[in-house]
C-alpha positions in Angstrom: 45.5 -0.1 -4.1 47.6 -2.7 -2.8 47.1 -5.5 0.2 48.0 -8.9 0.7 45.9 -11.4 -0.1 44.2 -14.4 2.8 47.2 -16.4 1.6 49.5 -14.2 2.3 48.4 -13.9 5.6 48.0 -17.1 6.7 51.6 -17.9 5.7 52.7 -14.8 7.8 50.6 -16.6 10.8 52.7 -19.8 10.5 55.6 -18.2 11.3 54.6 -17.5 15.0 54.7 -21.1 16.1 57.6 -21.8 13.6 59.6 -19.2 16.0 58.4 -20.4 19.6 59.6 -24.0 18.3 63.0 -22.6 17.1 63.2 -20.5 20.9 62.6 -23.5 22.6 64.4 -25.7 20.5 67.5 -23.3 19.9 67.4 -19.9 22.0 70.8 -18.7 20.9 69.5 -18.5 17.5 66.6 -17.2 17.8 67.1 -14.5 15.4 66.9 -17.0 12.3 62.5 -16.7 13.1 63.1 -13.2 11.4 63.8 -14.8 8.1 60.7 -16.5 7.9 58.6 -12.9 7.9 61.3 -11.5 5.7 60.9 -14.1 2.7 57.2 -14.0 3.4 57.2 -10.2 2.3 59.4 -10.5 -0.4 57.7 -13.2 -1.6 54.1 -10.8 -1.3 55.9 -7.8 -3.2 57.5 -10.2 -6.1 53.7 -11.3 -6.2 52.7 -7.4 -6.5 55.3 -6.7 -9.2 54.4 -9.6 -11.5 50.7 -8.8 -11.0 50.6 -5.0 -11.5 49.0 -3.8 -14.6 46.5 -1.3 -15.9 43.0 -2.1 -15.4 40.0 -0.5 -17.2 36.8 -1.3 -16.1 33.2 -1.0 -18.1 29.6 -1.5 -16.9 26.7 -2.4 -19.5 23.8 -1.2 -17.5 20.2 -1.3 -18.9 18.1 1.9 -18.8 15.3 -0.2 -17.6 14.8 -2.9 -15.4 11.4 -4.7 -14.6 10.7 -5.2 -11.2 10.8 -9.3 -9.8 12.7 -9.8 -13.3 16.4 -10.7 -13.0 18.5 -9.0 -15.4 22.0 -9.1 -16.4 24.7 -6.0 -15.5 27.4 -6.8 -17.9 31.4 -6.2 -15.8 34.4 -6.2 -18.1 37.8 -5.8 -16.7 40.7 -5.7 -19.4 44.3 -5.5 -18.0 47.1 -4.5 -19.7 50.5 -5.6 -18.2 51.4 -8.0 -15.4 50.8 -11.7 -15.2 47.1 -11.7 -13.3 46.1 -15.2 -12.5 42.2 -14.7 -11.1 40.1 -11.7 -10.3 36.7 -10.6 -8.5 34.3 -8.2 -9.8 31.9 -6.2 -7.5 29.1 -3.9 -8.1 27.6 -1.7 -5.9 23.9 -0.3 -6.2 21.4 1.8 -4.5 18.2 0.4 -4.0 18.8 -2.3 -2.5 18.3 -4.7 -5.3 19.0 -8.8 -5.2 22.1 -10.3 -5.7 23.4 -14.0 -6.0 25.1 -14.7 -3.1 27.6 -11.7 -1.9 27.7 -9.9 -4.6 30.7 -10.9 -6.1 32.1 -12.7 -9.2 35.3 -14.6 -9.4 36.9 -15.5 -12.6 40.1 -16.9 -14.2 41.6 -14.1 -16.7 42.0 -15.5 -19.7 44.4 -12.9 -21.8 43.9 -10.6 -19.2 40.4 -9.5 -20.1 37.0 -11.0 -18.9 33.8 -10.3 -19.4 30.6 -11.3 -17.1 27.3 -11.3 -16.3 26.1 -9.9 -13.0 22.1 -11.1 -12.9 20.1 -7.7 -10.6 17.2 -8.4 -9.4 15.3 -5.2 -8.2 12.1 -5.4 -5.4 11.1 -1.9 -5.7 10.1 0.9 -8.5 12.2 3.8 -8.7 16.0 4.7 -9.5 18.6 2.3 -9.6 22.0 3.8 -9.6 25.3 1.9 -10.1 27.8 3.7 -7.7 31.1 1.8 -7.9 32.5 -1.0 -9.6 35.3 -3.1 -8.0 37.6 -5.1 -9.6 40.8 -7.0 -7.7 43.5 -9.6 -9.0 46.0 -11.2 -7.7 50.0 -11.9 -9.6 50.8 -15.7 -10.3 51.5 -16.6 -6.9 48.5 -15.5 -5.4 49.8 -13.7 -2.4 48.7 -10.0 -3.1 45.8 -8.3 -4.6 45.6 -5.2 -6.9 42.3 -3.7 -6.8 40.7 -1.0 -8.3 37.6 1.4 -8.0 35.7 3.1 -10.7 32.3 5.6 -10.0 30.1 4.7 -12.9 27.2 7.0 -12.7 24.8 4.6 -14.5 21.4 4.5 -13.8 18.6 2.3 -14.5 14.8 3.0 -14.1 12.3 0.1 -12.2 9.3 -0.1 -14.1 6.1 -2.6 -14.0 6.5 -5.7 -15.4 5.3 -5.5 -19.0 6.6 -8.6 -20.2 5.2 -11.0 -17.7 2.0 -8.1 -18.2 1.8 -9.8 -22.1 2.8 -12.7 -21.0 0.4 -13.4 -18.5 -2.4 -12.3 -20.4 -1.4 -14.3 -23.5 -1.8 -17.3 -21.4 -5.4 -16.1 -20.3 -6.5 -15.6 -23.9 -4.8 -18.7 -24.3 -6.3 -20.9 -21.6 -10.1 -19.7 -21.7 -9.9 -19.7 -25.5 -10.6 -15.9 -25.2 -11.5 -15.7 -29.2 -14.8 -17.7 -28.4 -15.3 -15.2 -25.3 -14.8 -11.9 -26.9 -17.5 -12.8 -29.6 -20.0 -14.1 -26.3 -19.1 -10.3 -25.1 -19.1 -8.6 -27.9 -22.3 -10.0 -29.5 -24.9 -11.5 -26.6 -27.3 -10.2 -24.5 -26.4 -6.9 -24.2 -28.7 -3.5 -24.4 -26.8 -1.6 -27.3 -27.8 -2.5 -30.9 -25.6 -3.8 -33.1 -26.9 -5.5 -36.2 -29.8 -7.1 -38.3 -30.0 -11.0 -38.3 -32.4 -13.5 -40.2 -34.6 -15.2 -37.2 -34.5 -18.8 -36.5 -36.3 -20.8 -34.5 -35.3 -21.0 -30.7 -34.5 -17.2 -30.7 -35.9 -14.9 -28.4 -39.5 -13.8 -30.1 -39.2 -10.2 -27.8 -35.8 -9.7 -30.2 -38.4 -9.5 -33.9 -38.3 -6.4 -35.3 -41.5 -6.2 -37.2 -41.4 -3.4 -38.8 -38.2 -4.6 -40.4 -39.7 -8.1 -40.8 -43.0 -6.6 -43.0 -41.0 -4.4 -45.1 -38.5 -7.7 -46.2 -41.5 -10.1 -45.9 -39.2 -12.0 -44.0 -38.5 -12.5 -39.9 -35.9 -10.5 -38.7 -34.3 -10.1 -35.2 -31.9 -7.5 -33.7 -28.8 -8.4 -32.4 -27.5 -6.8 -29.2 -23.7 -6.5 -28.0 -22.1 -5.5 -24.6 -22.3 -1.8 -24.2 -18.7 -0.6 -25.0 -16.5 2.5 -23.4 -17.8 1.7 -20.2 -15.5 3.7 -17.7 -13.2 0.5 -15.3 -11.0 3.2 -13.0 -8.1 1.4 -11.1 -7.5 2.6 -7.6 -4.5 1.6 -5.7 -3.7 2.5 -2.0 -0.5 3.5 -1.5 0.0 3.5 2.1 1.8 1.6 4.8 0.3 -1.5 5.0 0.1 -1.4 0.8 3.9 -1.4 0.8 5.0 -4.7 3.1 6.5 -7.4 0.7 4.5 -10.5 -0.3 6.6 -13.1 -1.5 9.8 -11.0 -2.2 7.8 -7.8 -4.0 5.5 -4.8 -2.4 1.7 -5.3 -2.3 1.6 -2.3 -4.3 3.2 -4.2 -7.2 1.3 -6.9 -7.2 -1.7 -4.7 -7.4 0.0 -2.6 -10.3 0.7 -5.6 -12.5 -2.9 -7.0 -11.6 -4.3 -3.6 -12.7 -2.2 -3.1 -16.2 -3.4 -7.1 -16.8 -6.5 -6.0 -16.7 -6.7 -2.6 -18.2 -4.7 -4.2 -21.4 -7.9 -6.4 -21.4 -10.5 -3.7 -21.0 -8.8 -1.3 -23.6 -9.0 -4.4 -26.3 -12.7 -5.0 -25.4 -13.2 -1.2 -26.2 -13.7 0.4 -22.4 -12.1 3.9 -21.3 -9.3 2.6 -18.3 -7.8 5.4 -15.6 -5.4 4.9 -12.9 -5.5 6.8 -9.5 -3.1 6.4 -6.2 -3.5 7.4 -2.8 -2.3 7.1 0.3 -2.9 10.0 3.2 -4.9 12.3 0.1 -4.7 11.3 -3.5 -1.5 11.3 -5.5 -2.1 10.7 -9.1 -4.7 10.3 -11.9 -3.9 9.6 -15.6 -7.5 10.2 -16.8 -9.6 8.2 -18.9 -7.8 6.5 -21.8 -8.6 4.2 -24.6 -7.9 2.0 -27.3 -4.9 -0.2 -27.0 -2.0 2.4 -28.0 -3.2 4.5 -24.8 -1.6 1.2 -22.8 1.7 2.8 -22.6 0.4 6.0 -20.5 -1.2 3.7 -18.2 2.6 2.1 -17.7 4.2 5.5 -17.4 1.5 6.7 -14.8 1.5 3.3 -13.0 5.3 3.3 -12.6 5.3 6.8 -10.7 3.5 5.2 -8.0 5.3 5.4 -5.3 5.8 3.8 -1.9 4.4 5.7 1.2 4.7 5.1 4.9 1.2 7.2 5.5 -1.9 5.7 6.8 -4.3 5.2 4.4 -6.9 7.9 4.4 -10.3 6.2 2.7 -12.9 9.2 3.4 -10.8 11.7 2.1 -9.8 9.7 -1.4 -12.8 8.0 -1.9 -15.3 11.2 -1.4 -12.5 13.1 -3.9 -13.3 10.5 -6.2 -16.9 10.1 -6.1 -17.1 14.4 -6.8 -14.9 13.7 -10.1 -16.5 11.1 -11.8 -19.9 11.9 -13.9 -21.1 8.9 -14.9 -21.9 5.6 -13.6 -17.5 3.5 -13.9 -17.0 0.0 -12.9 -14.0 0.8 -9.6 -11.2 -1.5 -8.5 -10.4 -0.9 -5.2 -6.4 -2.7 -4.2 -6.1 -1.9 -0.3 -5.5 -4.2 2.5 -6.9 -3.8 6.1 -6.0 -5.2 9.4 -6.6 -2.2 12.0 -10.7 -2.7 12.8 -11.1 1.2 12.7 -9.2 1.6 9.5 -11.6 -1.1 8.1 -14.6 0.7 9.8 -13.8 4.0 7.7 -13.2 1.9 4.7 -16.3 0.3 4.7 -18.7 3.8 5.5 -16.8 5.3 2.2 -17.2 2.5 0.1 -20.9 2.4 1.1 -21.2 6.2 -0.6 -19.2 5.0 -3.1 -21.2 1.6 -4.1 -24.8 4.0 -4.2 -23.7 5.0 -7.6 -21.3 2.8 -9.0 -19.8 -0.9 -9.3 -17.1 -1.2 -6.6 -14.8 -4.2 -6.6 -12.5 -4.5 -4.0 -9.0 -6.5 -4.4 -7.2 -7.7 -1.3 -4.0 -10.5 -0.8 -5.0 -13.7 1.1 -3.2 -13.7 4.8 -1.4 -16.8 3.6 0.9 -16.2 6.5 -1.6 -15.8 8.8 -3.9 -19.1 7.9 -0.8 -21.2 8.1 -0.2 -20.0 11.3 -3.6 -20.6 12.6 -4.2 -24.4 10.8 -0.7 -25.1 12.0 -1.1 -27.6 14.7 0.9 -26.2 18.1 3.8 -27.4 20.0 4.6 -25.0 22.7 2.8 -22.0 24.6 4.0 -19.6 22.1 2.7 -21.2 19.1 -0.8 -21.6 20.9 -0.5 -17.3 21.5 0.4 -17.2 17.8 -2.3 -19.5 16.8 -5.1 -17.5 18.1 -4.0 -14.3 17.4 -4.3 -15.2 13.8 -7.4 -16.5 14.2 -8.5 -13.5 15.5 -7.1 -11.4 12.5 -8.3 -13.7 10.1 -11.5 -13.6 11.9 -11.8 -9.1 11.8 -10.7 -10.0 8.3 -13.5 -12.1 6.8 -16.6 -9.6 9.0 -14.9 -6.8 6.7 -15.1 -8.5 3.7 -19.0 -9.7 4.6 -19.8 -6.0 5.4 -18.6 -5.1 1.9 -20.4 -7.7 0.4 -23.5 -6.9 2.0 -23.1 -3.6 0.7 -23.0 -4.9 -2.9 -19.1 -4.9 -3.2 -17.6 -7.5 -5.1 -14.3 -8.8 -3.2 -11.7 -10.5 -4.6 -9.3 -11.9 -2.3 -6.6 -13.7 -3.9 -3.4 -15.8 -3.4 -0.5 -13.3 -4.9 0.1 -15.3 -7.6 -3.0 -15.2 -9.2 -4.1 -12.4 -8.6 -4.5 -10.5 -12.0 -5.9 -13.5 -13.4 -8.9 -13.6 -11.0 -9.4 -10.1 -11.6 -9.6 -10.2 -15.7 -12.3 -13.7 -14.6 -14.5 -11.4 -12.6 -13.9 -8.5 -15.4 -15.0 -10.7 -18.1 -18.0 -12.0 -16.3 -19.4 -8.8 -15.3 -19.2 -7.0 -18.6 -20.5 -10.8 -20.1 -23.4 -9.9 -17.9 -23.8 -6.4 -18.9 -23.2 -5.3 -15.1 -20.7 -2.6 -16.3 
């Protein structure tokens, strides 16, 4: 394909008040305007002929891309022929991912190949597909441009963030010295036996095994750890309010990279970890795992999440649950609630729910909604904003204190932070043998 180029164009435009001057000026020669369109157009296909040339074009697309992460889609364009000066690259991809700016890179051909980096940012799990690739250049003088359209066919899987997963717990281990805390866990005050130890003073006396101690002639005490392969079952709601963006990513996300934070933790300290989804009626379950290789499972289940526009159903998800568990598990709960009667059916499940096991609930701060209310007013409308959001934020918090009064542990947390709060309150309830 073939067109002129902006240049070309606005050289064309001149000529218009060029030949009103020459009318008024000289309106028995009038026809000495045509030459100006003339040379411009011979000028535009001398520009086409120098700068024709055969163009292949090759896309370097990862098979997987972490979601929030920018990654680069590598566009080569080689020409063969012609005397290009500068060309633009475009790539075209469903999903919907980020760009930088429009989407387009301009470069100066250097021996008529080039070969650059495209940074893709995607903002949702799924299939990324690269549909076409453009390429256009122009000949020495600029004035027409040679383009060209290849269907690649690539495409490129959205998964959970594993690296900033590792990363981000590295820097927990890191930044509560977690070496000093997995020996508090793993040997404390826990109810499951673990060893034989000589007493000294300031121990517990309750902890002397005497029968030990008389056949040693010697004092000894037992030593208790943290119960291990205690069952921590991620749930993550699915639903419609689950999938509005927080900060440029899905609240589901968030919640999926808080959870695999988490579970990589629980799986080192030795607990069984499951994953479930739901939305309208449950979705998926990857059943109870452990050890650490069982980590990737959790990431292939987690990443088939997927994004619903269903109202969350509590009484129907939750009651399935509570029928398929058998023991007493330690649940994480990731919803969010803002409709009262939503919250109302949320609350009478979780109160089944909490009878026989731990229930923590993880929900987003409003941080929208709190600047809006502490922000001080100017006009009418602001006031009207101001106090809806106090009201919201108000229905909020009397959910939250109805779960707490029902023994739920909340956890509501900026986005940010989120999976680090959750591996704190982890840590301190299986430090305090509440698993």
């Amino acid at each position: 394909m073939i067109y002129p180029a902006r240049a070309a164009i606005l050289a064309a435009s001149l000529g218009a008040p060029a030949a009103l001057l020459l009318a008024v000026i000289a309106p028995t020669r009038w026809q000495l305007a045509l030459f100006w369109p003339l040379a411009v157009l011979l000028l535009v296909a001398a520009d086409a002929l120098l700068g024709a040339a055969r163009a292949r074009l090759a896309l370097d697309w990862p098979s997987t891309l972490p979601i929030g992460v920018a990654t680069d889609a590598w566009l080569t364009l080689r020409l063969q022929g012609g005397l290009a000066r500068r060309a633009e690259l475009a790539l075209g991809v469903s999903g919907a991912p980020d760009f930088p700016e429009d989407n387009r890179v301009r470069v100066a051909l250097d021996g008529g190949a080039v070969r650059v980096a495209l940074p893709v940012v995607p903002r949702r799990r799924g299939l990324l597909i690269a549909e076409r690739l453009w390429a256009r250049w122009t000949g020495p003088l600029g004035l027409a441009w040679h383009q060209r359209v290849v269907k690649p066919g690539a495409t490129a899987r959205v998964l959970p963030d594993l690296g900033g997963v590792r990363t981000q717990a590295a820097q927990i281990f890191q930044r509560h010295a977690f070496q000093g805390l997995l020996a508090q866990i793993d040997r404390g005050d826990g109810q499951e036996f673990d060893t034989l130890v000589d007493f000294h003073p300031g121990m517990d006396r309750r902890r002397i095994d005497w029968k030990h101690s008389a056949r040693h002639v010697k004092l000894h005490a037992k030593e208790y750890r943290a119960e291990r392969n205690s069952q921590i079952l991620f749930v993550v709601d699915c639903g419609r309010q689950m999938s509005e963006p927080v900060a440029g990513l899905p609240r589901i996300d968030r919640a999926v990279q808080a959870s695999l934070l988490t579970a990589w933790v629980a799986l080192k300290l030795g607990d069984r970890v499951a994953i479930e989804a739901f939305d309208a009626r449950p979705r998926l379950a990857s059943g109870f795992v452990s050890g650490a290789g069982a980590f990737a499972e959790l990431q292939h289940v987690a990443a088939e999440i997927d994004y619903s526009a269903a109202e969350s159903n509590y009484t129907f998800a939750l009651t399935a649950l509570a029928k398929r568990l058998t023991r007493r598990s330690m649940i994480v709960l990731f919803t969010e609630f803002t409709d009262p009667a939503a919250a109302d059916f949320l609350v009478r499940a979780v109160a089944r729910l909490a009878e026989a096991h731990l229930l923590l609930v993880v929900v987003l701060r409003e941080e929208e909604l709190e600047s809006i209310a502490a922000r001080a007013p100017e006009t009418a409308e602001d006031v009207t904003r101001a106090v809806t959001a106090g009201a919201l934020l108000r229905d909020r918090q009397l959910v939250i204190t109805r779960l707490q009064r029902l023994g739920v542990r909340v956890i509501e947390s900026e986005h940010d932070r989120v999976g680090e709060r959750l591996v704190a309150g982890y840590a301190d309830l299986k430090r305090r043998n509440l698993l």
